[in-house]
C-alpha positions, 0 to 999 in steps of 0.5 A: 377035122376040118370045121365049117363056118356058115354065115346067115343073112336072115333070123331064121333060114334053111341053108343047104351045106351038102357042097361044103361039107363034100368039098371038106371030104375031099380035101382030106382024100379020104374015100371010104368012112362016115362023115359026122357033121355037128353044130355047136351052137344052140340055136342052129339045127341040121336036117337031112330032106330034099333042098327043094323051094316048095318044102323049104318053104313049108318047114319055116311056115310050120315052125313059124306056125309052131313056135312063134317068134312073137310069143311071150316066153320066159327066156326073150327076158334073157336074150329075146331068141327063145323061139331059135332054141325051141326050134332048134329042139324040134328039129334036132 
C-alpha cells in the first residue's frame, strides 16, 4: 500500500495528483487491478473532472459562492475551518 503525501500552499485549492498516484501504480509493477485512492482527513476531498483552469476556476467560485469561509457557523468556535468540512461534504 503505498501512501501519498500532498502539501497545500493556500485554504482552499484544486490539486491535480493523477501523475502521483500513476508514478505510485507503477512502482509497484502491477498491470492489472483497481486503483482505490482515499484521503483521511476531514476537510480534503477528491474528485474525478477534467484539470482544465476555466473549470477549476469556476468549482472554487461555486463552493466559495455555496459555502462561504466568512459565515458564522456554530463549528469556527472550535477550530474556525467549518467551511473546509462543509465543502468537503458536498464534494465527497
Amino acid at each position: 500500500m503505498e501512501s501519498l503525501r500532498v502539501e497545500t500552499k493556500n485554504r482552499v485549492e484544486l490539486i491535480d495528483i493523477t501523475k502521483k498516484i500513476q508514478e505510485a501504480v507503477n512502482k509497484t509493477g502491477i498491470k492489472d487491478g483497481i486503483v482505490v485512492v482515499y484521503t483521511k482527513h476531514t476537510t480534503t476531498a477528491l474528485i474525478i473532472n477534467e484539470n482544465e483552469e476555466g473549470l477549476k476556476e469556476d468549482i472554487l467560485f461555486l463552493l466559495n459562492k455555496l459555502i462561504p469561509a466568512s459565515e458564522n457557523y456554530k463549528h469556527n468556535k472550535i477550530d474556525n475551518n467549518a467551511d473546509s468540512h462543509l465543502r468537503s461534504i458536498l464534494l465527497g
